[in-house]
Biopython code that builds the backbone (N, CA, C, O; Angstrom):
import numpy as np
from Bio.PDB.StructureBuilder import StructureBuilder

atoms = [
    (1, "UNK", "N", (-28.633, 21.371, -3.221)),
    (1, "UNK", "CA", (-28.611, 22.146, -1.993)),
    (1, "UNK", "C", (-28.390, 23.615, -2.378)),
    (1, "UNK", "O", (-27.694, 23.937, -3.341)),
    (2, "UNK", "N", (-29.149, 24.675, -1.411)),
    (2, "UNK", "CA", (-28.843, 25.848, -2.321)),
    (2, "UNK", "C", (-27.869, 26.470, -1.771)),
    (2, "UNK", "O", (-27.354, 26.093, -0.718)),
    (3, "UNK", "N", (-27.462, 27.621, -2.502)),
    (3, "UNK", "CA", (-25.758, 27.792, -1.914)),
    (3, "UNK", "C", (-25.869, 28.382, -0.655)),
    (3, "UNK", "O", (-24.786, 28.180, -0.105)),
    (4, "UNK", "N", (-26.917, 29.268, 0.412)),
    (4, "UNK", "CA", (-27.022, 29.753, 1.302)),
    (4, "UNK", "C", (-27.119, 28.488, 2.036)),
    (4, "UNK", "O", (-26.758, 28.736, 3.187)),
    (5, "UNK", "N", (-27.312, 27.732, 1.968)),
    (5, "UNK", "CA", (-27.612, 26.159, 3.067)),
    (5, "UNK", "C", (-26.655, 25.595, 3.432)),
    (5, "UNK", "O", (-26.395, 25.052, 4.506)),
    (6, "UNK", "N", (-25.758, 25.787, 1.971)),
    (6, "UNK", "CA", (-24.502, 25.313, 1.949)),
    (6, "UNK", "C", (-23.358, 25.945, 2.871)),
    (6, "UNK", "O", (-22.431, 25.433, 3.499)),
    (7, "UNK", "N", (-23.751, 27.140, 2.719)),
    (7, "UNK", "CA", (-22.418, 28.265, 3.251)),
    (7, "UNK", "C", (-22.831, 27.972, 4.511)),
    (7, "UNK", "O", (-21.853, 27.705, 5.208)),
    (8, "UNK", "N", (-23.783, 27.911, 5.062)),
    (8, "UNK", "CA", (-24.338, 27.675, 6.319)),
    (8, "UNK", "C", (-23.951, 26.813, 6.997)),
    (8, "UNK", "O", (-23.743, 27.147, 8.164)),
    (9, "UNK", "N", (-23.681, 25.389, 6.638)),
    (9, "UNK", "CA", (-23.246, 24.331, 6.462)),
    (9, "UNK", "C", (-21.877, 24.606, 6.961)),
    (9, "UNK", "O", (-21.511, 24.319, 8.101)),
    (10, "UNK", "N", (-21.122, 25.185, 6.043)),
    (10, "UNK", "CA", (-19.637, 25.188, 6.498)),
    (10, "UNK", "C", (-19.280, 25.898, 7.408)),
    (10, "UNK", "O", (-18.413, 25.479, 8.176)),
    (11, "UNK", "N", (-19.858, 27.197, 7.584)),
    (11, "UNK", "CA", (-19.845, 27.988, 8.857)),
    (11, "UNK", "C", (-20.087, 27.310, 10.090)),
    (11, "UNK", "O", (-19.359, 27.569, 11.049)),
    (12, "UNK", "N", (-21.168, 26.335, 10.216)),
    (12, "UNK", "CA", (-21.223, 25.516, 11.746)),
    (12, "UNK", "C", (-20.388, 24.557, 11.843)),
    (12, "UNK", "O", (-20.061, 24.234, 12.985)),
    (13, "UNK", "N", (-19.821, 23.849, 10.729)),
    (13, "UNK", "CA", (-18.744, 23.530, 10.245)),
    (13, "UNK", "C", (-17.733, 23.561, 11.191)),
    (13, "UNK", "O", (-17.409, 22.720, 12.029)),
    (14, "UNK", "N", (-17.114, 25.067, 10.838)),
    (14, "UNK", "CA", (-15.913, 25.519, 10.693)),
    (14, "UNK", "C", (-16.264, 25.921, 12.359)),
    (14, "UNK", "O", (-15.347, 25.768, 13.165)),
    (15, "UNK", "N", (-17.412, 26.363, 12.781)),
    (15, "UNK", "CA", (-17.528, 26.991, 14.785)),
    (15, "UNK", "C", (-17.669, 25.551, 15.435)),
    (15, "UNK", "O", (-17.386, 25.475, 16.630)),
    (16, "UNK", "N", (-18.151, 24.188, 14.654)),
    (16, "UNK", "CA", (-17.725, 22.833, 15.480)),
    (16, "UNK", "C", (-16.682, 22.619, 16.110)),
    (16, "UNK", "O", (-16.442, 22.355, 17.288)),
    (17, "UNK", "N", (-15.533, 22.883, 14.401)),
    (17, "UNK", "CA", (-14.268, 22.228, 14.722)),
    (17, "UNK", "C", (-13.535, 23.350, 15.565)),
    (17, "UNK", "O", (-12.841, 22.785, 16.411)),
    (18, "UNK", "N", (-13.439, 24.557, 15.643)),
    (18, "UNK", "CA", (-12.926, 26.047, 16.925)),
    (18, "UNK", "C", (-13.472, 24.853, 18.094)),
    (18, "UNK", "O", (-12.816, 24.122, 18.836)),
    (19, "UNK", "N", (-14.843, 24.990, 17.921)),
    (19, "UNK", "CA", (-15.320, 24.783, 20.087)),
    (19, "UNK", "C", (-14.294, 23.295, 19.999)),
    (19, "UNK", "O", (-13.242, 23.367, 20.634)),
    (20, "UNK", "N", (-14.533, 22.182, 19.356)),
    (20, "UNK", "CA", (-14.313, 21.064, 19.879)),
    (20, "UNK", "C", (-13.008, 20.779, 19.056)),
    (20, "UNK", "O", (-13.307, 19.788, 18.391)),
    (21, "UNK", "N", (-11.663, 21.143, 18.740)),
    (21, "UNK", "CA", (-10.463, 21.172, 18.146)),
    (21, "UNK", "C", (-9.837, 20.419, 19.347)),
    (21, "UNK", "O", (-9.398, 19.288, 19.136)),
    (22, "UNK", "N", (-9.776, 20.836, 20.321)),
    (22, "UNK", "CA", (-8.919, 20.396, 21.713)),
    (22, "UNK", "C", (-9.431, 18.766, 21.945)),
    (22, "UNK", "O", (-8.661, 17.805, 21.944)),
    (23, "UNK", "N", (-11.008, 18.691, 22.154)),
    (23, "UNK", "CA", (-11.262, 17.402, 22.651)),
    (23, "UNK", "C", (-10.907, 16.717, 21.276)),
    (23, "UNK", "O", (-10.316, 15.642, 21.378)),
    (24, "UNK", "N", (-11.115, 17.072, 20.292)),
    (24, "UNK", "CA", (-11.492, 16.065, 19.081)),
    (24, "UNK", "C", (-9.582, 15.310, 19.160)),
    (24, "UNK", "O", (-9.281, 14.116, 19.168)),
    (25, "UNK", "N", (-8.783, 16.325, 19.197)),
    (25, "UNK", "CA", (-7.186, 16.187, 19.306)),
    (25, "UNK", "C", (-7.033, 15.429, 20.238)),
    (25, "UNK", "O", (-6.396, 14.442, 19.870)),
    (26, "UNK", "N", (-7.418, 15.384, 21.714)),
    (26, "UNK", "CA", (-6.747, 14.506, 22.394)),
    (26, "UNK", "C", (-7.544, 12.973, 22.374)),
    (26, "UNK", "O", (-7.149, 11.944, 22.923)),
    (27, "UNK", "N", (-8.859, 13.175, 21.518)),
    (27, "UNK", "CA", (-9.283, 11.785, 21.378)),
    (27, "UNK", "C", (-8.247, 11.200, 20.633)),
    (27, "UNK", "O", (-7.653, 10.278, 21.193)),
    (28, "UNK", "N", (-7.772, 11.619, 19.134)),
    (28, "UNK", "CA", (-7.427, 10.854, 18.255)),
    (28, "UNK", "C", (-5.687, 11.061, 18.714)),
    (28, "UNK", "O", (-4.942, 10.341, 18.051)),
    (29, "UNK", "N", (-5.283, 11.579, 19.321)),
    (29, "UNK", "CA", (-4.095, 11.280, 20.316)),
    (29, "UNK", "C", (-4.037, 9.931, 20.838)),
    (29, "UNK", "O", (-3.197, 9.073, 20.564)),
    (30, "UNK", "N", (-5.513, 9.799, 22.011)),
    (30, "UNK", "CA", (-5.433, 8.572, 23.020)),
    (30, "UNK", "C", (-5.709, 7.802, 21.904)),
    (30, "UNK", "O", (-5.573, 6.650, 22.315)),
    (31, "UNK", "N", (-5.965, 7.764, 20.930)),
    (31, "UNK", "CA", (-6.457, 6.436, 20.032)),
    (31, "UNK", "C", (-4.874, 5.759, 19.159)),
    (31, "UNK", "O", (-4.434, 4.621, 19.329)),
    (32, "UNK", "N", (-4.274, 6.815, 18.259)),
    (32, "UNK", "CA", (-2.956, 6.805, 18.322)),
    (32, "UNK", "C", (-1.816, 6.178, 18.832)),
    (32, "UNK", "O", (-1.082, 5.483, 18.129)),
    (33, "UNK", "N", (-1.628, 6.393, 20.049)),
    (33, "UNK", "CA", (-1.325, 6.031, 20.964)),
    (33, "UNK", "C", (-1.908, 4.556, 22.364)),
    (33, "UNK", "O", (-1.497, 4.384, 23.511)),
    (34, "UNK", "N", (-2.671, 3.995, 21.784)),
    (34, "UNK", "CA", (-3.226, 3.308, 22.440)),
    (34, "UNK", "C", (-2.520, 1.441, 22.080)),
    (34, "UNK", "O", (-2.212, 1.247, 20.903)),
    (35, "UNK", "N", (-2.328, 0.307, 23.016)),
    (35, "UNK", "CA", (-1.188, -0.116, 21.905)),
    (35, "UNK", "C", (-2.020, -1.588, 20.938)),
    (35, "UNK", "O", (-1.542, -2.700, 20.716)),
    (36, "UNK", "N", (-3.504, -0.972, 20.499)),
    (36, "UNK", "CA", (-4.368, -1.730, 19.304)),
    (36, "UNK", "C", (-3.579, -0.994, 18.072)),
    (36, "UNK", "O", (-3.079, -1.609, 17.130)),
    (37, "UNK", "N", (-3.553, 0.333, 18.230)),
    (37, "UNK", "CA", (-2.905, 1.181, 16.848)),
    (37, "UNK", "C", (-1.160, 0.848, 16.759)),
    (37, "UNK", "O", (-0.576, 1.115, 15.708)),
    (38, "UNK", "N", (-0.463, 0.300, 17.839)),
    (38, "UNK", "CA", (0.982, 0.699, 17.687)),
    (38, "UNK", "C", (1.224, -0.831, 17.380)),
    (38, "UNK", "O", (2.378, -1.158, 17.105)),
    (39, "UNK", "N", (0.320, -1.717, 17.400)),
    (39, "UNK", "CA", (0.859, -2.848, 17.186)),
    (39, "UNK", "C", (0.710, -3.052, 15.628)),
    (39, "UNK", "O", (1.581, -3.640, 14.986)),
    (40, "UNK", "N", (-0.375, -2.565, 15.077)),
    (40, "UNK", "CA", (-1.144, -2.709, 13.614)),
    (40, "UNK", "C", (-0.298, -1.224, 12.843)),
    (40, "UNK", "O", (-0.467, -1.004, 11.644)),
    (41, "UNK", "N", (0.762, -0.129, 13.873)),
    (41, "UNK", "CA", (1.165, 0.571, 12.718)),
    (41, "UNK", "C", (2.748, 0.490, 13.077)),
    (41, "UNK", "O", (3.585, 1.254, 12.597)),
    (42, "UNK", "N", (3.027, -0.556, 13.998)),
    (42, "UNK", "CA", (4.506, -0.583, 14.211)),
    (42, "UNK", "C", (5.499, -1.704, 13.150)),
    (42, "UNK", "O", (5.196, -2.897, 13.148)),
    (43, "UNK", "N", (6.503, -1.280, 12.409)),
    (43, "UNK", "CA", (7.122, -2.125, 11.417)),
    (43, "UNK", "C", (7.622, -3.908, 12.035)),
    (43, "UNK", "O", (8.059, -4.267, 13.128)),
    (44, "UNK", "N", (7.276, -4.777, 10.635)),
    (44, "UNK", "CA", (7.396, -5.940, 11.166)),
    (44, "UNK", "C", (9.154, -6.458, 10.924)),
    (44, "UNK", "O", (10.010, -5.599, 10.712)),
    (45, "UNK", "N", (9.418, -7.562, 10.973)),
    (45, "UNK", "CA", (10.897, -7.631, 11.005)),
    (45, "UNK", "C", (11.321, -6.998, 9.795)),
    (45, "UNK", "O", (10.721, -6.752, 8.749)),
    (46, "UNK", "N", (12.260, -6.833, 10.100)),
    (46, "UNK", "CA", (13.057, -5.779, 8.236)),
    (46, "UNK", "C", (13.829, -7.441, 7.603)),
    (46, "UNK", "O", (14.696, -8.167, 8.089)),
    (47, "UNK", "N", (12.839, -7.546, 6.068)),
    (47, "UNK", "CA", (12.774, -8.827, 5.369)),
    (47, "UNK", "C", (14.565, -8.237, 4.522)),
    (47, "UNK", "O", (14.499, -7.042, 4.235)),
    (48, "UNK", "N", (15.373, -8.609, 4.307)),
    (48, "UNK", "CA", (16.514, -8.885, 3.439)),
    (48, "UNK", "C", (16.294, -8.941, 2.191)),
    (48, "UNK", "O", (15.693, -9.994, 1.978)),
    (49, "UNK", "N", (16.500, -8.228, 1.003)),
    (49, "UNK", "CA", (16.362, -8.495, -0.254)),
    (49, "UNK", "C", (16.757, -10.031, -0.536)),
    (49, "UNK", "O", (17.725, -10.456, 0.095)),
    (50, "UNK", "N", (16.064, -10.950, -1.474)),
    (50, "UNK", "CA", (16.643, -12.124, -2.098)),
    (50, "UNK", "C", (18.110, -12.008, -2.363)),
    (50, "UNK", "O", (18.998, -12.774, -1.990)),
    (51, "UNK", "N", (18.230, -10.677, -3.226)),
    (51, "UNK", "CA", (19.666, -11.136, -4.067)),
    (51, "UNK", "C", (20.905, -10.697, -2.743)),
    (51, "UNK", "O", (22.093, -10.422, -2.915)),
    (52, "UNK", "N", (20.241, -10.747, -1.623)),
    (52, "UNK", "CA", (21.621, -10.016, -0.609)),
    (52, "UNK", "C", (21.757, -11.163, 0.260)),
    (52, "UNK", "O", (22.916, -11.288, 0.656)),
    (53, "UNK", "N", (20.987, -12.008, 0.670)),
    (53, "UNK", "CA", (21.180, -13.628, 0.785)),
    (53, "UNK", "C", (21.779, -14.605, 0.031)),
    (53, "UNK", "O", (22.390, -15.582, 0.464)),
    (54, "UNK", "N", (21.535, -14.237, -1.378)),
    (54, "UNK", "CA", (22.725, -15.325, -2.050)),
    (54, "UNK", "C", (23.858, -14.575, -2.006)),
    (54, "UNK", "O", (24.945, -15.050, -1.676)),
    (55, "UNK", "N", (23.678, -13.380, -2.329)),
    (55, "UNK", "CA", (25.331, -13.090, -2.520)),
    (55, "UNK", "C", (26.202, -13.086, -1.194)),
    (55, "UNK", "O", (27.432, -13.071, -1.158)),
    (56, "UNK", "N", (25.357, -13.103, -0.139)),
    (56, "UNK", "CA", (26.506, -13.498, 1.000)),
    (56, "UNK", "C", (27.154, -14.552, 0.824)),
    (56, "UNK", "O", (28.377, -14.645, 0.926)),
    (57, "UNK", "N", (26.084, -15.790, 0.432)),
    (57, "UNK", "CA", (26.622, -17.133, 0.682)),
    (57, "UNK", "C", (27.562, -17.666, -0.472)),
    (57, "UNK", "O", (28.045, -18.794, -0.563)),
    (58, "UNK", "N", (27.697, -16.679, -1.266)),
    (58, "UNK", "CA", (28.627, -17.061, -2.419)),
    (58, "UNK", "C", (30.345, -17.119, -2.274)),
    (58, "UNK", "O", (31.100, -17.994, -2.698)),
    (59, "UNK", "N", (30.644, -15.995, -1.599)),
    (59, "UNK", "CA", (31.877, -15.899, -0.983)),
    (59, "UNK", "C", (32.643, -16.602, 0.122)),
    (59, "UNK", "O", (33.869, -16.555, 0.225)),
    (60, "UNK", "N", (31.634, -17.416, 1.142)),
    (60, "UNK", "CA", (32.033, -18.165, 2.029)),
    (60, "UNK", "C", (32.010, -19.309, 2.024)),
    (60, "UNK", "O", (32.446, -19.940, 2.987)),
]
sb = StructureBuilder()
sb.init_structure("model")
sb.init_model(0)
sb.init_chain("A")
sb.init_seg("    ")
for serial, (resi, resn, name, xyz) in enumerate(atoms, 1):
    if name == "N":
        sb.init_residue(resn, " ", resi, " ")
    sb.init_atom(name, np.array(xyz, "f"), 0.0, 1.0, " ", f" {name:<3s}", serial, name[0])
structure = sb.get_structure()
Protein backbone atom coordinates (compact mmCIF):
# COMPACT_ATOMS: atom_id res chain seq x y z
CA UNK A 1 0.00 0.00 0.00
CA UNK A 2 1.61 3.28 -0.74
CA UNK A 3 2.26 5.53 2.09
CA UNK A 4 -0.16 8.40 0.79
CA UNK A 5 -3.14 5.67 0.79
CA UNK A 6 -2.07 4.79 3.91
CA UNK A 7 -2.00 8.20 5.66
CA UNK A 8 -5.26 8.60 4.04
CA UNK A 9 -6.47 5.67 5.57
CA UNK A 10 -5.81 6.83 9.03
CA UNK A 11 -7.01 10.26 8.61
CA UNK A 12 -10.73 8.91 7.76
CA UNK A 13 -9.78 6.76 10.37
CA UNK A 14 -9.18 9.05 12.94
CA UNK A 15 -12.62 11.76 11.42
CA UNK A 16 -14.77 8.15 11.81
CA UNK A 17 -13.91 7.65 15.26
CA UNK A 18 -14.44 12.13 16.23
CA UNK A 19 -18.09 11.89 14.24
CA UNK A 20 -19.12 8.47 15.71
CA UNK A 21 -17.05 8.31 19.39
CA UNK A 22 -20.47 9.06 21.25
CA UNK A 23 -22.67 6.41 19.39
CA UNK A 24 -19.86 3.84 19.10
CA UNK A 25 -19.56 4.46 23.36
CA UNK A 26 -22.98 4.08 24.22
CA UNK A 27 -23.29 0.95 22.00
CA UNK A 28 -20.52 -0.89 23.75
CA UNK A 29 -21.92 0.60 27.13
CA UNK A 30 -25.54 -1.04 26.33
CA UNK A 31 -23.65 -4.22 25.41
CA UNK A 32 -21.55 -4.16 28.71
CA UNK A 33 -24.10 -3.74 30.60
CA UNK A 34 -26.65 -5.90 29.17
CA UNK A 35 -27.17 -9.06 31.60
CA UNK A 36 -25.68 -11.83 28.50
CA UNK A 37 -22.20 -9.90 29.40
CA UNK A 38 -22.73 -9.65 33.37
CA UNK A 39 -23.55 -13.13 33.68
CA UNK A 40 -20.40 -14.51 31.44
CA UNK A 41 -18.14 -11.59 33.24
CA UNK A 42 -19.58 -11.78 36.79
CA UNK A 43 -17.26 -13.97 39.40
CA UNK A 44 -18.37 -17.57 40.16
CA UNK A 45 -18.44 -18.84 43.83
CA UNK A 46 -14.98 -17.94 45.55
CA UNK A 47 -13.44 -21.84 45.48
CA UNK A 48 -11.27 -22.24 49.06
CA UNK A 49 -7.72 -23.26 48.62
CA UNK A 50 -7.28 -27.27 49.25
CA UNK A 51 -4.77 -26.78 51.99
CA UNK A 52 -7.37 -24.28 54.00
CA UNK A 53 -10.00 -27.15 54.13
CA UNK A 54 -7.81 -29.61 55.69
CA UNK A 55 -6.29 -27.46 57.95
CA UNK A 56 -9.58 -26.42 59.39
CA UNK A 57 -10.57 -29.89 59.96
CA UNK A 58 -7.45 -30.77 61.73
CA UNK A 59 -8.02 -28.85 64.89
CA UNK A 60 -11.60 -29.81 65.54
Amino acid sequence: MEPITLCGAVIVAVGLWVEFESIIMKVAKAISKSSIMTAITSPTVVQKPLYVRYMTGIGS
